[in-house]
C-alpha positions in Angstrom: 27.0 -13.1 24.7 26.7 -16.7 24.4 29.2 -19.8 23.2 27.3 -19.7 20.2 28.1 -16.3 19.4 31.7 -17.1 19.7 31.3 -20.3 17.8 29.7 -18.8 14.7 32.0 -15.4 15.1 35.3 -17.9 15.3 33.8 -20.4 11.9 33.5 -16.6 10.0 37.3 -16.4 11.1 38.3 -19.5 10.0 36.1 -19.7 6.8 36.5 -16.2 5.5 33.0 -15.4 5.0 29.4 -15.3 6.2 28.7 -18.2 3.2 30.9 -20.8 4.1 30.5 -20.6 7.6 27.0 -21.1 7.6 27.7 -24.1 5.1 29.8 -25.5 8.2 27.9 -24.9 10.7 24.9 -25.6 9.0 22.7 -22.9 9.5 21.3 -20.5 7.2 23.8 -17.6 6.0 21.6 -15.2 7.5 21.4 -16.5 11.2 25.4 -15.8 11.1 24.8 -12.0 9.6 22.2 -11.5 12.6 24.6 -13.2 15.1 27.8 -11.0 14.2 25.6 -7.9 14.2 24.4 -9.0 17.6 28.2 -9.2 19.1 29.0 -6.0 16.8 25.6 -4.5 18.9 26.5 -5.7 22.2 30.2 -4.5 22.5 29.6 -1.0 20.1 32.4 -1.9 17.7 33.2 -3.2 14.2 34.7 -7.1 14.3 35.0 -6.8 10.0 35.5 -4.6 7.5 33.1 -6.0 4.6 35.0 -5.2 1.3 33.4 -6.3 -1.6 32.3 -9.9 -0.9 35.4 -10.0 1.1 35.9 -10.1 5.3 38.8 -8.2 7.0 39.0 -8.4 10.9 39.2 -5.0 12.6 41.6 -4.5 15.2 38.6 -5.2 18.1 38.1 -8.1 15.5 41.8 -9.5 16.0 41.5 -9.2 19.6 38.2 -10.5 20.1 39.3 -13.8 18.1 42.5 -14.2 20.6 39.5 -14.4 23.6 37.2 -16.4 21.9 39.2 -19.4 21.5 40.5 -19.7 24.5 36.9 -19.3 26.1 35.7 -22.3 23.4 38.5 -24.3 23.5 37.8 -23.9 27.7 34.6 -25.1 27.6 35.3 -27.7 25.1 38.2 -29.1 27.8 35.3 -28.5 30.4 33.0 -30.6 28.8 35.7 -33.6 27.9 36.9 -33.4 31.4 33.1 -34.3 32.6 33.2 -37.2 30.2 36.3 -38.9 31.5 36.7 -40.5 34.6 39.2 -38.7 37.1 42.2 -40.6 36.7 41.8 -40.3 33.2 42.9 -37.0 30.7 44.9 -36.5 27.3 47.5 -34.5 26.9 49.1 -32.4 24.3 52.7 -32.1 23.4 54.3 -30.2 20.3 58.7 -30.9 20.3 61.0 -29.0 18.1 62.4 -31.1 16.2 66.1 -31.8 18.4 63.7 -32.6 20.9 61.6 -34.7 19.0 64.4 -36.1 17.7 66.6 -37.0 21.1 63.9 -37.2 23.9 60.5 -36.9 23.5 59.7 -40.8 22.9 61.6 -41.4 26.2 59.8 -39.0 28.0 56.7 -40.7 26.9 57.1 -43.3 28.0 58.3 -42.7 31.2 55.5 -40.8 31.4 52.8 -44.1 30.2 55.0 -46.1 32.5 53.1 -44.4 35.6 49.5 -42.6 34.0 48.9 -45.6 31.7 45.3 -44.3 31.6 46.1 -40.7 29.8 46.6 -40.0 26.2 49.7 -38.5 24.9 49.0 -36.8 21.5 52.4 -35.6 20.0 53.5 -33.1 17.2 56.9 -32.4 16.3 57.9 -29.3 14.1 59.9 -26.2 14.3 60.2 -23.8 17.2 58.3 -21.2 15.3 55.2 -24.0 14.2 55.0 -25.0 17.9 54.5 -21.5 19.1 51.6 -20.7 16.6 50.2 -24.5 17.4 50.3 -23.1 21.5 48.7 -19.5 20.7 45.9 -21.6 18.3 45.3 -24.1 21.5 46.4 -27.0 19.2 48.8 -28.0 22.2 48.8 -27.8 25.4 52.2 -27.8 25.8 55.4 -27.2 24.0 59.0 -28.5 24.6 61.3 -25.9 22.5 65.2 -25.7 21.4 64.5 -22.5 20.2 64.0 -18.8 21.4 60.1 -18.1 22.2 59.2 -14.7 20.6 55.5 -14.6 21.6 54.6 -12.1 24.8 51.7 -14.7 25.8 53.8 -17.9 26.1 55.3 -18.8 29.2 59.4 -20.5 29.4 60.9 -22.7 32.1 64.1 -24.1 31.0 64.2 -28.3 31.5 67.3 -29.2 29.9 70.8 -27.8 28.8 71.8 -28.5 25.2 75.0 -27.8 23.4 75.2 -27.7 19.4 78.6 -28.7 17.9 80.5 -28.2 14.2 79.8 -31.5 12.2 81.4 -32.7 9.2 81.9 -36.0 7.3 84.4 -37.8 9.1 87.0 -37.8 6.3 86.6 -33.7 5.8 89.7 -32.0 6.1 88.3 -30.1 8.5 88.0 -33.3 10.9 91.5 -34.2 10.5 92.9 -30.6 11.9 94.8 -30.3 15.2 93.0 -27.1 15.7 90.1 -25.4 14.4 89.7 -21.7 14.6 86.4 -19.6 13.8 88.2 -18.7 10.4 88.7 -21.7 9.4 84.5 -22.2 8.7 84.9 -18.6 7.0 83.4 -19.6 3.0 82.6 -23.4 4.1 79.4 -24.7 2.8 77.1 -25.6 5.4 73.8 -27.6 5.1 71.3 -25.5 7.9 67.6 -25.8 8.9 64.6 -23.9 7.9 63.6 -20.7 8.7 62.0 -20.8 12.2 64.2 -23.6 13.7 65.6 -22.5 16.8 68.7 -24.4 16.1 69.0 -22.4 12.8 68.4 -19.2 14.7 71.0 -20.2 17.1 73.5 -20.7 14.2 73.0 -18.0 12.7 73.4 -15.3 15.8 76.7 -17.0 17.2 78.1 -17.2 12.9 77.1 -13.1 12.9 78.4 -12.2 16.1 81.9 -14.1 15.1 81.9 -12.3 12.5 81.8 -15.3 10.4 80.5 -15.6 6.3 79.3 -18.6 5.4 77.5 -20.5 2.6 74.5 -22.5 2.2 74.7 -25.3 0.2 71.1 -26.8 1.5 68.0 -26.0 3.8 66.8 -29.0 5.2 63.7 -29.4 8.1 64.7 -32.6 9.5 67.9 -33.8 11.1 68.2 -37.1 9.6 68.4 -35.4 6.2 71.3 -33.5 7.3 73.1 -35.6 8.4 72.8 -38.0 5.6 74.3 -34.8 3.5 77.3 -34.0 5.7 78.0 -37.8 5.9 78.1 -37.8 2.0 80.6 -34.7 2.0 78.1 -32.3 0.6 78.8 -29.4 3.5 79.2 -29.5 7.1 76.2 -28.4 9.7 75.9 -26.9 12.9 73.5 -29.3 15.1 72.8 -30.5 18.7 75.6 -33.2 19.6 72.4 -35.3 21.2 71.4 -35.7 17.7 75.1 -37.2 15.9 76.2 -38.9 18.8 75.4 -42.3 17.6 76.8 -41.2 14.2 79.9 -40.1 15.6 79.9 -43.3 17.6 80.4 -45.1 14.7 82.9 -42.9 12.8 80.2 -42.0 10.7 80.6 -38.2 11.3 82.9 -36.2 13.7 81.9 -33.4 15.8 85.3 -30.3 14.9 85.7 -28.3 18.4 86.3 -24.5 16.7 88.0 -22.5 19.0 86.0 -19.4 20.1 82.6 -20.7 19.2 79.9 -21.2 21.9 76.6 -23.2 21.2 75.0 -23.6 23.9 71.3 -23.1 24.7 68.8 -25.0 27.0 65.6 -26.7 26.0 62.1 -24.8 27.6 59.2 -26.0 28.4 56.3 -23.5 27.4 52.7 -23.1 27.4 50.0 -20.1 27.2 50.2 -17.4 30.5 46.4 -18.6 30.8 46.6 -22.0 30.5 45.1 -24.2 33.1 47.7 -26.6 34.2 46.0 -29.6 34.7 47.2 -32.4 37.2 48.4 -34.3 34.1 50.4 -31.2 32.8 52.4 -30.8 36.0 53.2 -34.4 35.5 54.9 -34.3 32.8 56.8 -31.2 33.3 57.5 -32.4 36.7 59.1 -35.2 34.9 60.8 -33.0 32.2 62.7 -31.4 35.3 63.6 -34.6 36.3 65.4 -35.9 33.3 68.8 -34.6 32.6 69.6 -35.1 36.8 
């Protein structure tokens, strides 16, 4: 089997059907029929289950797809690589967004500061986006607050990372002595989205205290947050990184809770079959480096 067997079966993937995938790649709709039925030929199984005018990928299907884009996407590295003088590369990053946030930009530019010649393309979204983005080869590598559910993806921790109880500075939670676990029992908090790994952090440490809580807002960025909890609408659970300046400036105050523990470490992770280029060790080497 060829690249261009894996090119047309992967467009059929992606498109949905024999029609617009031929519309893509343009070639006639039957030159993709004959190619599927050639790969369907050559390893004796079904890749789709033709239903009406509609495609369903088989099980071989689903795990043919998972090789085929890692052998594209390999050859289309291969053939960039050729085109670039040595010193020369790009690199792909995907941050959560606490990362994204806190450190990324200054790991950047550390990282220009000595390999001024290599592209740094960046992406910033939740633990769960960056994982899909690594398993599609959209990134090359992924700097995570959260936990990493896929069997395929690699972590090395880089970084410790505590969150901390925030609130308004005037909250009358702020102005306590002492703050017990019970004492957030019923508060309204303002939490992340679904697939942040600082939501998915909250939420384990609240269950495992015991703890029941409200939601007064889900909100996908930080900065949003704490706009809320500065404006008195609920209190949040986030990395103390991201309100430090805030706090700084009596803008919001981080409540130590007595019997609550927070803290998690940042990863670094990538695909088990990912090459790690000269320029990925890099910049993990240098993600090692920075909290010393």
């Amino acid at each position: 089997m060829t690249l261009r067997h894996l090119t047309v079966f992967l467009t059929v993937c992606d498109e949905g059907n024999m029609t617009a995938a031929a519309d893509k790649l343009h070639i006639a709709q039957p030159s993709v029929s004959q190619t599927i039925a050639e790969l369907e030929k050559n390893y004796q199984v079904r890749l789709f289950e033709r239903l009406g005018r509609k495609l369903f990928l088989t099980l071989a299907g689903r795990k043919l797809l998972t090789y085929a884009r890692h052998i594209v996407n390999l050859s289309k590295e291969a053939e960039a690589a050729m085109q670039e003088i040595h010193q020369h590369g790009s690199l792909r990053i995907g941050a959560s967004v606490t990362i994204g946030t806190c450190i990324l930009s200054n790991l950047i530019v550390a990282f220009r500061q000595s390999n001024a010649g290599v592209k740094v393309l960046s992406s910033v979204n939740n633990t769960r986006i960056i994982e899909e983005m690594l398993l599609a080869d959209q990134l090359d590598l992924g700097l995570v607050e959260g936990r990493v559910h896929s069997n395929e993806l690699l972590c090395i921790p880089f970084m410790d990372d505590e969150l901390a109880v925030v609130s308004a500075a005037a909250h009358p939670l702020a102005r306590k002595r002492q703050v017990s676990s019970w004492d957030l029992e019923g508060v309204e908090f303002i939490v992340r989205e679904e697939g942040s790994g600082t939501r998915e952090l909250f939420e384990s440490v609240m269950h495992s205290s015991g703890i029941v809580w409200q939601v007064y807002g889900v909100y996908n960025n930080a900065e949003t947050i704490k706009a809320g909890v500065a404006a008195g609408l609920g209190i949040t659970v986030m990395s103390k990184l991201a309100v430090q300046n805030e706090v700084n400036h009596h803008q919001l105050a981080i409540i130590p809770v007595k019997g609550l523990d927070f803290k998690r470490q940042f990863c670094m992770t990538y695909h088990k079959n990912k090459y790690i280029t000269p320029v990925m060790e890099q910049f993990m080497a240098l993600c090692r480096r920075f909290d010393d």
